[in-house]
C-alpha positions in Angstrom: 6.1 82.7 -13.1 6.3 79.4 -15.3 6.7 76.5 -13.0 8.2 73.7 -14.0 6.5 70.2 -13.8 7.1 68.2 -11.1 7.8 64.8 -12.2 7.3 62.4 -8.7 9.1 59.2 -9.3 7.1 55.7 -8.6 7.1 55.0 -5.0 8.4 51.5 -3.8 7.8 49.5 -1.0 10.4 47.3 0.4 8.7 43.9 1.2 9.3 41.7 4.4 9.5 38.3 3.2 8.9 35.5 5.4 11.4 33.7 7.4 13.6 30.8 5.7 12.4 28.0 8.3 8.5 29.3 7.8 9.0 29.1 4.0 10.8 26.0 4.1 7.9 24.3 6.2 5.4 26.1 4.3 3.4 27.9 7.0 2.0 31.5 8.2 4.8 33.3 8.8 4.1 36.7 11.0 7.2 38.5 9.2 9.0 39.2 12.2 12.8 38.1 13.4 12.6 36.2 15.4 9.0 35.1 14.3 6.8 33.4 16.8 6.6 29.8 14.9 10.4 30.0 15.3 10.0 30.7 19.1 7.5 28.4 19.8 9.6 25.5 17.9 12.8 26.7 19.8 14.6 27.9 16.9 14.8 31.6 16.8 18.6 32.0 16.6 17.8 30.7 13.1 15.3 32.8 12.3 16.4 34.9 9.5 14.7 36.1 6.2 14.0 34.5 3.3 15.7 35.9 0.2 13.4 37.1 -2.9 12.9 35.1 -5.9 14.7 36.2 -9.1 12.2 38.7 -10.9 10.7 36.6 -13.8 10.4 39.1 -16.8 6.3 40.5 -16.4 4.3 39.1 -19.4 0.8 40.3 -20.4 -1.0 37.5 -18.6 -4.6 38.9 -19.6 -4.0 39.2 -23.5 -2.4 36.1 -23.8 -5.1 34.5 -21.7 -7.5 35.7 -23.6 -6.0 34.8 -27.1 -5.4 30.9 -25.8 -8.8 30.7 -24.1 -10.0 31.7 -28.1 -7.8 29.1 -29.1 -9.5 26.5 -27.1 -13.2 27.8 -27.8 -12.0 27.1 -31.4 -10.8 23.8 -30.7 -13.9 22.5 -28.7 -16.2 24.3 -31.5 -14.1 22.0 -33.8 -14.8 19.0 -31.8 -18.2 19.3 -31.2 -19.1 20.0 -35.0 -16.6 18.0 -36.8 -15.5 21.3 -38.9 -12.0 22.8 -39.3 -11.7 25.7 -37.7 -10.1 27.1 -40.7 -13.2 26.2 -42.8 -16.3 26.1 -41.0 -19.1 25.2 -43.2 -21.8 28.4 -44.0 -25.4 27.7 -43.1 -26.5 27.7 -46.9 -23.8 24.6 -47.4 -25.8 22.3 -44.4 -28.1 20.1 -45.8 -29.6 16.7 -44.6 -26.9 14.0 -43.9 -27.8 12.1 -46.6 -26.4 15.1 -48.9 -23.3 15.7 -46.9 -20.2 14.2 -46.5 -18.7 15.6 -43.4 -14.5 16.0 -44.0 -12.6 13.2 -41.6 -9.7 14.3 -39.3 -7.0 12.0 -37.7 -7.9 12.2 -33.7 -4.6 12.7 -31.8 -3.3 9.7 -29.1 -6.6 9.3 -26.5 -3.4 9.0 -24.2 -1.1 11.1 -23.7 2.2 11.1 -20.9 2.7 15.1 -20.2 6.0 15.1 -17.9 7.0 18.6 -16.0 10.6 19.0 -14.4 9.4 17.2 -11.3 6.0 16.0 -12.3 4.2 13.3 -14.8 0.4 13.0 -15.2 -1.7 11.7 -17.5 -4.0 13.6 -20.7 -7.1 11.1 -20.8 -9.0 11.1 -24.0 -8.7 12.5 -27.2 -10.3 16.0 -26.7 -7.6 16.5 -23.2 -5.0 15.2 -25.4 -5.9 17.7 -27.9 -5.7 20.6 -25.2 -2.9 19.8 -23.2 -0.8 22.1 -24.8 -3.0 25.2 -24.2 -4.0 24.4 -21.2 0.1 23.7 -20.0 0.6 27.2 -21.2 -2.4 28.7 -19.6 -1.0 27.3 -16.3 2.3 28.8 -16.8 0.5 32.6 -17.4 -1.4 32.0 -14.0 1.1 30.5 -11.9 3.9 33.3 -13.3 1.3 36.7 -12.3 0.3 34.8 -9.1 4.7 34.5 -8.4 4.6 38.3 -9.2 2.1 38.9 -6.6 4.2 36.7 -4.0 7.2 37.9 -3.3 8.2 34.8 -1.8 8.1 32.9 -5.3 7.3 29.7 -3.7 4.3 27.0 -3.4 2.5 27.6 -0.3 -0.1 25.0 0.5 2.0 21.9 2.1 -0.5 19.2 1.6 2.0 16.9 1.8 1.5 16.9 6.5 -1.6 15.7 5.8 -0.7 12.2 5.0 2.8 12.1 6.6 2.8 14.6 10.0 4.8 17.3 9.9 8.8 17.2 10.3 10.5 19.5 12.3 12.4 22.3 9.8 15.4 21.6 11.9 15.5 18.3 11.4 19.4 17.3 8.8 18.9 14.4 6.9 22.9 14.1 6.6 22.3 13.4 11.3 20.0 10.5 10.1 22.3 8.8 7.3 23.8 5.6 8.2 27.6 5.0 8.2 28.7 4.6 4.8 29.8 0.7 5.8 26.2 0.5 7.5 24.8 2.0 4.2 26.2 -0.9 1.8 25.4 -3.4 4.9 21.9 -2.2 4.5 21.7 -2.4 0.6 22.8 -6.1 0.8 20.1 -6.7 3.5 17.9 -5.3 0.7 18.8 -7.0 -2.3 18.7 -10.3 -0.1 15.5 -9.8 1.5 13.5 -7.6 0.1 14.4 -6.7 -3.6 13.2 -10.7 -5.3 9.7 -10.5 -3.4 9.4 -7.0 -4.7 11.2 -6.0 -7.9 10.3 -2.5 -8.1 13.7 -1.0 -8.9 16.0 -1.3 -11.5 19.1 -1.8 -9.2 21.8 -1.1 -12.2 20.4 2.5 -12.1 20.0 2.9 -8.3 23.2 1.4 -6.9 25.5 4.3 -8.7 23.0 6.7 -6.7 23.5 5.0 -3.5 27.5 5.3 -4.0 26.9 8.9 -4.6 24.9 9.5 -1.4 27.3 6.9 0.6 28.9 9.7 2.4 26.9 12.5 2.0 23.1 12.0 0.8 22.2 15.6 0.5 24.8 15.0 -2.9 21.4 13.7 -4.7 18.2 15.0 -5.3 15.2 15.0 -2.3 13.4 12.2 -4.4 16.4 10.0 -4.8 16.9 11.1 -0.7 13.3 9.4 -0.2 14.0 6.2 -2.3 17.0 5.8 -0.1 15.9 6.2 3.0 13.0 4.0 2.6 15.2 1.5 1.0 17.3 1.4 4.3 13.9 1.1 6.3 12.8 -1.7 4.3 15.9 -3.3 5.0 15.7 -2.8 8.8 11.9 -4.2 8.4 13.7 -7.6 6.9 15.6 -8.1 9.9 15.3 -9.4 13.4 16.1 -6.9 16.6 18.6 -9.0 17.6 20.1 -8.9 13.7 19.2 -4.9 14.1 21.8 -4.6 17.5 24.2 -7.4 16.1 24.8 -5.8 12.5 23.9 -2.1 13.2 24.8 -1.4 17.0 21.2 -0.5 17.7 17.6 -1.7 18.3 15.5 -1.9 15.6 12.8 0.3 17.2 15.8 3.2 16.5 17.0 1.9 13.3 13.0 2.3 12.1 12.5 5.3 13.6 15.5 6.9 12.6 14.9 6.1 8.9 11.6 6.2 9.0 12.1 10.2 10.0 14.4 10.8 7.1 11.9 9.1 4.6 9.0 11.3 5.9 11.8 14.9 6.1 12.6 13.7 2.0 8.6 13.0 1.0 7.4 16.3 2.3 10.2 18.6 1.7 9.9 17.2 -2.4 6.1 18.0 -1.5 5.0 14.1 -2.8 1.8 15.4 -3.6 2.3 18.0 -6.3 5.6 16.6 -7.8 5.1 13.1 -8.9 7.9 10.5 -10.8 9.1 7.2 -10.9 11.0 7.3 -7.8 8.5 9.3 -5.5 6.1 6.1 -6.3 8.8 3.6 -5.7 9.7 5.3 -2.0 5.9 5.5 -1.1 5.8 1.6 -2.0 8.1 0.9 0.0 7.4 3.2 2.7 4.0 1.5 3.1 5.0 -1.6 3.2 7.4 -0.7 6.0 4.0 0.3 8.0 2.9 -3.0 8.5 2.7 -3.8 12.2 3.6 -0.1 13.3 0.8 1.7 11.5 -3.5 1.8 12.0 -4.0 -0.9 9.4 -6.8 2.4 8.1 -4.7 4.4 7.9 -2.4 2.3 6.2 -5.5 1.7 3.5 -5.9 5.5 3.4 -2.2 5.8 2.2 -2.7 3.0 -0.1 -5.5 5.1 -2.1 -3.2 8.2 -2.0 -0.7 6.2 -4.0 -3.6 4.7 -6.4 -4.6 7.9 -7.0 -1.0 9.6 -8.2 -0.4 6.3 -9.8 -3.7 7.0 -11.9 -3.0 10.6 -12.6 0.4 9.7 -13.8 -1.4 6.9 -16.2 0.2 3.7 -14.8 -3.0 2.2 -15.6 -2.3 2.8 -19.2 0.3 0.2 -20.7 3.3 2.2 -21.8 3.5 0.8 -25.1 -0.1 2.3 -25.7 1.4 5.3 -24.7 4.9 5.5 -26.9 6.7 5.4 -24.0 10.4 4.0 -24.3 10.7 0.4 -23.7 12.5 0.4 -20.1 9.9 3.2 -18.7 7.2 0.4 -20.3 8.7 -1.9 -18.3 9.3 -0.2 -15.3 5.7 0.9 -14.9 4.1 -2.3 -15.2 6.6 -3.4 -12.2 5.4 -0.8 -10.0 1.9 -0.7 -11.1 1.1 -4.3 -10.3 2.7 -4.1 -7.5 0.3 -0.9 -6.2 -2.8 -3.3 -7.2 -1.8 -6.2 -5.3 -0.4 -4.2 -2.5 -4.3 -2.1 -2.3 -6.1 -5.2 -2.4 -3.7 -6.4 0.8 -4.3 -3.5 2.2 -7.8 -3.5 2.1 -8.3 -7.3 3.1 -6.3 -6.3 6.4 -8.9 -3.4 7.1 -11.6 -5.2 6.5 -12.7 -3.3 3.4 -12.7 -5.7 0.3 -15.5 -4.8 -1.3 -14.2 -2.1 -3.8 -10.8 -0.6 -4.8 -9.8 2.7 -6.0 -8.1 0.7 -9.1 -9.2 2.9 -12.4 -11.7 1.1 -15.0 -10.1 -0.1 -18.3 -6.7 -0.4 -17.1 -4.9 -2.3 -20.2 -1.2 -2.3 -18.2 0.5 -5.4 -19.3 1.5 -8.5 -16.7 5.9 -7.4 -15.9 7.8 -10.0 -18.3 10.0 -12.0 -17.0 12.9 -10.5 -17.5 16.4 -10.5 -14.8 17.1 -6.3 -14.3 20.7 -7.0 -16.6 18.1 -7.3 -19.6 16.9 -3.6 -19.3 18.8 -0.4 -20.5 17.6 2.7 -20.1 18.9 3.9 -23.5 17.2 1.0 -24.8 15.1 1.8 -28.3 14.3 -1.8 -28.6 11.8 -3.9 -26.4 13.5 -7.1 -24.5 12.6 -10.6 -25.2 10.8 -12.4 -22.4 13.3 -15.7 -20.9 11.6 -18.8 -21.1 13.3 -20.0 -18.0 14.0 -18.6 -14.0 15.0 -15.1 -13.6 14.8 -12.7 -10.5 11.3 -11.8 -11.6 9.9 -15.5 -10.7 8.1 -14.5 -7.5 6.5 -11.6 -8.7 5.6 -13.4 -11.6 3.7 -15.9 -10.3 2.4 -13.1 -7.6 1.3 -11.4 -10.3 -0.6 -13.9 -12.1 -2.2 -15.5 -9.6 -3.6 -12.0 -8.5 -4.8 -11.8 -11.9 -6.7 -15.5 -11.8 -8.1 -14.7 -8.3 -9.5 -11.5 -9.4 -11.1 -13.2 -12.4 -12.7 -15.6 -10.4 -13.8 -13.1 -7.5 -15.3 -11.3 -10.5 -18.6 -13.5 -10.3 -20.0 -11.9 -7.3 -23.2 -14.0 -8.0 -21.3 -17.1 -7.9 -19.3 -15.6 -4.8 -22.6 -15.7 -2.8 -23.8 -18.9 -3.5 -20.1 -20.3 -2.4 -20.4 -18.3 1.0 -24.0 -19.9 1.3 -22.8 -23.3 0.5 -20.2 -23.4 2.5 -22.5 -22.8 5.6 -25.1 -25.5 4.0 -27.4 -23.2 2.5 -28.7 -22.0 -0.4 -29.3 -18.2 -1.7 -33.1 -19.8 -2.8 -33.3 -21.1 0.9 -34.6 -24.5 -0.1 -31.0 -25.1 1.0 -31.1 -29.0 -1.1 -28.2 -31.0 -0.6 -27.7 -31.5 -4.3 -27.5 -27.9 -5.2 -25.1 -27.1 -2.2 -22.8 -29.5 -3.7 -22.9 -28.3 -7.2 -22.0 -24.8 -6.3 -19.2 -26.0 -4.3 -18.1 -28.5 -7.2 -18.4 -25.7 -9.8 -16.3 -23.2 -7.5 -13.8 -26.1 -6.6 -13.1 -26.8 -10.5 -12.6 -22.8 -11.0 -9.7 -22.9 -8.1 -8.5 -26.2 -9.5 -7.7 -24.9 -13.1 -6.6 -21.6 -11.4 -3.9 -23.9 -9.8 -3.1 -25.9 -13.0 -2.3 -22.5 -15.1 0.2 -21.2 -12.1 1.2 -24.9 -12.1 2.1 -24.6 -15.9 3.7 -20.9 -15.3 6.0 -22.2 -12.5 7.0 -25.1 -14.7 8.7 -22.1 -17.1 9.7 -19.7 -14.8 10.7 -21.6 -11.4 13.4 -23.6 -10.4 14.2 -23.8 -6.8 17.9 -24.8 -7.3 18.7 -21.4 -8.3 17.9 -19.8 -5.3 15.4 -18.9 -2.4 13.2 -16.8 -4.1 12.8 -19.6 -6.6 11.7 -21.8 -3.5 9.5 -18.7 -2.2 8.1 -18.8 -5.7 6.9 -22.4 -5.6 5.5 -21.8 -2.5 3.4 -19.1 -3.1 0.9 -21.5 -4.6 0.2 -23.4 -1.7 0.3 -20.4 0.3 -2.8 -19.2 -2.4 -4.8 -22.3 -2.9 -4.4 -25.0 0.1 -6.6 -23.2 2.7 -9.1 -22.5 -0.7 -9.9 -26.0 -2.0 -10.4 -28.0 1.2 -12.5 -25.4 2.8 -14.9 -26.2 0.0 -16.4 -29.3 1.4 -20.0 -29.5 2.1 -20.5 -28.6 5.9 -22.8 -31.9 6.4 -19.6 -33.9 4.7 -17.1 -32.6 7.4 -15.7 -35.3 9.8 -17.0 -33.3 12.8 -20.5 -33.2 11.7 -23.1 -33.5 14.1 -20.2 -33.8 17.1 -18.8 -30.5 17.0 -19.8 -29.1 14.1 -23.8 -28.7 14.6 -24.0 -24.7 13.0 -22.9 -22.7 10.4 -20.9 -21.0 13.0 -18.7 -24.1 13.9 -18.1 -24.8 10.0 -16.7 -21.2 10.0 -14.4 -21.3 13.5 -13.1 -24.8 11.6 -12.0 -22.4 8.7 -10.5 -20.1 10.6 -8.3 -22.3 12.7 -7.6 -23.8 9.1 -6.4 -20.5 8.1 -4.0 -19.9 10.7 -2.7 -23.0 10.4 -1.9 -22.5 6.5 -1.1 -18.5 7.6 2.0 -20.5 10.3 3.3 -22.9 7.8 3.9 -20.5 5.1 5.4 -18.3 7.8 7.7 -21.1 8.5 8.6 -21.7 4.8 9.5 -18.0 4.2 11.1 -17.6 7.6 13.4 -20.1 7.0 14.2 -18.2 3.5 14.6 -14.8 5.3 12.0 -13.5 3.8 9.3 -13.8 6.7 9.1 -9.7 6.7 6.3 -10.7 3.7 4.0 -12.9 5.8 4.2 -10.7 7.9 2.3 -7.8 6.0 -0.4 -10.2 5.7 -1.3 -10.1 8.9 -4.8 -10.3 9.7 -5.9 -8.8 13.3 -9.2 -9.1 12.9 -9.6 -12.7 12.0 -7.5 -14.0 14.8 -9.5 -11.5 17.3 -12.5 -14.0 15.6 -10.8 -17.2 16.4 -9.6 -15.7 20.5 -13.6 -14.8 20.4 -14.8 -18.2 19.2 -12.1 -20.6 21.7 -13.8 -18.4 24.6 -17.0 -19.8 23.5 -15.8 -23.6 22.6 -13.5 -23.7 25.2 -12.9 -28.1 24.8 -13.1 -29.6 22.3 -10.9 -31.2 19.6 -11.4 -28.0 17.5 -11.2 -26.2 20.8 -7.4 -28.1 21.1 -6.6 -27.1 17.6 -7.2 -23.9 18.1 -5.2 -23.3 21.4 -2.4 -24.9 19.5 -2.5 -22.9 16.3 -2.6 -19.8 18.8 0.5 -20.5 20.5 2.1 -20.6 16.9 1.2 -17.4 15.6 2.2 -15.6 18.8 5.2 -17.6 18.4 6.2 -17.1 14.8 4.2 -14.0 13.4 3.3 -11.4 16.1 6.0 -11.9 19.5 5.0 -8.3 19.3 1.7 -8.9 21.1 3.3 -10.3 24.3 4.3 -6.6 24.7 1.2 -4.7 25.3 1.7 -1.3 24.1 -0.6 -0.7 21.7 -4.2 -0.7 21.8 -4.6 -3.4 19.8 -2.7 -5.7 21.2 -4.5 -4.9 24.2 -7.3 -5.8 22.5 -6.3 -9.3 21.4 -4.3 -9.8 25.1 -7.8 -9.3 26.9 -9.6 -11.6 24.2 -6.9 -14.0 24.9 -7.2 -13.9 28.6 -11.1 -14.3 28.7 -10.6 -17.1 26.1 -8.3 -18.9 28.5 -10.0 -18.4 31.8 -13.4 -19.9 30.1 -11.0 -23.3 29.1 -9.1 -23.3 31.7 -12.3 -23.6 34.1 -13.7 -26.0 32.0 -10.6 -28.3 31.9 -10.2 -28.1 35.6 -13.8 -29.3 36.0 -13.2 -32.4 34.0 -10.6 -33.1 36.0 -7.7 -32.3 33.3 -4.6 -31.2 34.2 -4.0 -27.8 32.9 -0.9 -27.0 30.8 -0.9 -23.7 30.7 0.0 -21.5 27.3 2.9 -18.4 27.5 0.4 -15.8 27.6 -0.5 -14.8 31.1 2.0 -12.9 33.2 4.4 -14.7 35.7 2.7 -12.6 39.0 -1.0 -14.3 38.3 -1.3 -16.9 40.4 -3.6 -20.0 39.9 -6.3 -20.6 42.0 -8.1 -23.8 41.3 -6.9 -27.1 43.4 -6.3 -28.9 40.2 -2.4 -29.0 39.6 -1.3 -26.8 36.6 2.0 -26.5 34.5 2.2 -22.9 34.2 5.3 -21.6 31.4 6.1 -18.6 32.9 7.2 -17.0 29.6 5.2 -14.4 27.5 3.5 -11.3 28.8 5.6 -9.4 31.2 3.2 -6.7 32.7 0.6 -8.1 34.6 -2.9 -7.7 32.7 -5.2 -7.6 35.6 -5.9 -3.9 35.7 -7.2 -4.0 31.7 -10.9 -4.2 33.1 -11.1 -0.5 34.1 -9.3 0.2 30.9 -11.6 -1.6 28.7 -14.5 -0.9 30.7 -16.4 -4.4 30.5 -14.7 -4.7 27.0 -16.0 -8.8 26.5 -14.9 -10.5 23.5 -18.3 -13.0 23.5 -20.4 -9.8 23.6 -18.5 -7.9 20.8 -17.5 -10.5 18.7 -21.5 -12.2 18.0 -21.6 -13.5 14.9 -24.3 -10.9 14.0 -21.4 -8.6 13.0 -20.2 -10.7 10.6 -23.4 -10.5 8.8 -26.4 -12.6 8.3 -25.6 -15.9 7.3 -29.2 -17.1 6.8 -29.8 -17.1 3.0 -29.9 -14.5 0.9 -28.8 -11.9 3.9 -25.3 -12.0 3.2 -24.1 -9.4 1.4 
């Protein structure tokens, strides 16, 4: 009996796709409703699956792979033998290069800007230029067999938590966005405040976003989302707590929290570090500047390298005319890009780690021109003029330029060390001659004086305070650069105090940090008075004014010792109130350094038969015990600091601050 054949139709297998909150976050998922992530994170009534990806239509991922990865085994043999591929030359036609003339090819742009939907990066040289192409469509083959393979269709490593911790999946952005009349409050607190000291946005093109995202912000794309919400943290940053409860109806630990959450919730939901543009750059900018104060300075640093590095791959380095690049992106970039460069090197300073940057070699991006934002159009085929006179760009312009000169001159690292010696009366040769101090100090004082005559001559063109505060910012921010600079470079045996109370190297150096402070508190001052003291104070410095509480322990009378005590009071005053409330480790720190420092004058004083007038720093319940009469402010430090020695365990600022961990500042040691 004939049998017929049996045809047995493909089996298929019905796939359980991870859950839409697991997916979302982009973790392990264990496929099952409710799933255990969702339990543990108290969210299982939302546990539901995730939906499949649209099938992609299958293409032939190994032939096409192969033919392109020919293609480029073509290309380099091309490249590396100067031959078309078409034509390569047979080995009876080589000869000696005398006999030979070898054809010559136009080399495509070294440079070139490849932009994705959500990404741009740079092609470096002329061989990557030459391959981007194949190499773009080789990354398509792979990425669309490994979707195949993944049902779930979507990116799954979240790199993004390791920089900015994880958000909760539950968390709405739309819970976290301002009233709309808090929202245009907020965007006038930042065009005020923070926009002329900053000038990283074009604000024609982001004010018709903001309208759109008034009432609901989910209405624009996660990156414009981010830009937002660090723009309304910035603006929070620019403000007072009292002006936070006054304006907003809440404190302005809430107001930062709050938008700092929906910055983060935007950043790692676009996934920052795989889909770079324009506005992912500007919101990190401005979401590390909004650290300052509330953030490990190192970590801080750490975040400043991540945004060098996309900065790089994107090719901000590169000036966009080099590049073809329309005239406002041109623009644009240079903004943000010298902004990144001056904001690293800050960051850096305030770790403590100035010796190198992450900044690319043979970066050719052009100075911003000073321009107001109403000359730039988008559309724009044509590149603006430069104004000869003030426009909102004057601060960063001068910013920018002097950042430029000090670089320039900080370039010399040869020169650098024989300042450092000469300033502590030495010499790198250790003959340590009077003469030769002095010349190196005259040679380095000329360098900062002509530094100060060409942003002299710039201010002259671009400045005028009449037409507003940032104009009178502007014409600060030489002073601000230079004052503390030139007078510090006086020959240690020329000081005043010599051979009183300056006798070492060590008391030139505490007479340069109380100098320092002092130019740190009247620049705060100017700028506070301008509302723009949210700037000084991301250029706060914790380590050098843990030196100076250190060094007043050890010199605790003194007229330096005075000096110090009062320049103390002003910065606690005017630039960190914050470390009167000792919740941090650091300020801790610098409230132990401060107390040990005050017991050490206060003793001294009362010896000498001074009447003590005591600072605002120790708490109203410590009691005086000397029989000397004291004024005692009882203002400053609310919580009682006497149980911070089982805390810091013997933690003693004259034992931890030695001079030895500075470095050695005998000749030649210091590096």
């Amino acid at each position: 009996m004939d049998h017929a054949a049996v045809v047995t139709p493909p089996r298929t297998y019905a796939r359980t796709l991870a859950c839409q909150l697991c997916q979302l976050r982009k973790v392990k998922c264990d496929r099952k409703f409710p799933c255990a992530t969702c339990v543990r994170g108290g969210v299982a009534a939302s546990c539901v699956p995730s939906t499949p990806a649209p099938v992609r239509q299958r293409r032939r991922p190994a032939q096409d792979l192969r033919r392109r990865l020919a293609r480029c085994e073509e290309m380099l043999l091309h490249a590396a033998t100067a031959q078309t591929p078409e034509a390569p030359l047979q080995n009876d036609q080589l000869g000696s290069s005398e006999s030979r003339a070898l054809p010559r090819f136009d080399l495509r742009p070294a440079h070139v800007v490849v932009k994705d939907e959500n990404s741009t990066r740079l092609m470096d040289g002329h061989l990557w230029a030459s391959l981007f192409e194949e190499l773009r469509d080789m990354r398509d083959i792979v990425e669309t067999q490994a979707s195949e393979l993944d049902g779930d269709g979507r990116d799954a490593d979240g790199d993004a938590n390791l920089l900015l911790s994880d958000v909760d999946p539950s968390v709405d952005v739309q819970d976290l966005q301002p009233d709309p009349a808090h929202v245009f409050r907020l965007w006038q607190l930042f065009l005020d405040r923070v926009n002329p000291l900053t000038k990283i946005i074009h604000v024609p093109s982001v004010q018709p976003i903001l309208l759109d995202a008034a009432n609901d912000i989910c209405a624009v794309p996660l990156h414009y989302q981010a830009l937002l919400f660090t723009i309304y943290l910035m603006a929070i940053v620019s403000i007072s707590a009292d002006e936070s409860v006054q304006m907003f109806g809440m404190p302005k630990e809430e107001a930062l929290r709050r938008y700092t959450l929906g910055a983060k919730t935007s950043l790692i939901k676009f996934n920052f570090l795989k889909n770079e543009n324009m506005t992912i750059l500007q919101a990190l900018l401005f979401y590390l500047m909004s650290l300052s104060g509330r953030c490990d300075r190192y970590a801080s640093w750490l975040l400043s390298g991540i945004i060098v590095r996309i900065a790089h791959k994107m090719g901000y380095h590169r000036d966009g005319e080099g590049l073809g690049l329309p005239p406002f992106e041109t623009e644009m970039r240079r903004r943000i890009w010298w902004q990144i460069i001056v904001r690293d090197l800050l960051q850096g300073v305030i770790g403590g780690i100035t010796s190198q940057s992450l900044l690319p070699a043979g970066s050719d991006t052009k100075e911003p021109q000073n321009l107001n934002d109403a000359d730039l159009f988008p559309n724009s085929t044509e590149a603006p003029r430069p104004r000869e006179g003030p426009t909102e760009m004057g601060f960063c312009v001068i910013l920018y330029r002097a950042h430029k000169l000090m670089c320039a001159l900080h370039s010399d690292v040869n020169l650098l060390k024989e300042v450092e010696a000469a300033v502590l009366g030495q010499t790198l040769d250790g003959k340590n001659t009077a003469g030769e101090i002095q010349w190196t100090l005259a040679k380095f004082r000329d360098l900062a004086t002509s530094i100060d005559a060409e942003l002299h001559a710039l201010e002259s063109k671009c400045i005028d305070p009449k037409t507003g505060n940032v104009h009178v910012a502007a014409q600060g921010l030489r002073s601000m650069l230079l004052s503390s600079l030139i007078p510090s470079l006086t020959p240690i045996q020329d000081q005043p105090e010599w051979g009183v109370e300056i006798l070492t190297p060590e008391d030139n150096v505490f007479k340069m940090l109380i100098a320092g402070h002092e130019h740190t508190c009247a620049a705060y001052e100017l700028l506070s008075g301008l509302k723009f003291e949210w700037w000084m104070g991301c250029h706060f410095h914790p380590d050098t004014l843990a030196a100076l509480i250190g060094q007043l322990r050890q010199r605790p009378t003194g007229s330096l010792s005075d000096k110090g005590w009062q320049v103390i009071e002003r910065t606690f005053e005017l630039i960190r109130p914050d470390l009167k409330n000792i919740t941090t480790k650091q300020e801790r720190i610098h409230a132990q350094f401060l107390l040990k420092a005050w017991e050490a004058r206060e003793q001294a004083l009362v010896q000498a038969g001074h009447v003590v007038h005591r600072p605002p720093f120790k708490s109203p319940e410590e009691s005086v015990t000397t029989d000397t009469p004291t004024t005692v402010q009882q203002q400053g430090i609310s919580t009682p600091l006497t149980d911070l020695e089982s805390f810091f365990e013997g933690y003693d600022s004259s034992e931890t601050l030695t001079w030895s961990s500075w470095g050695d500042f005998s000749a030649g040691g210091h590096e």
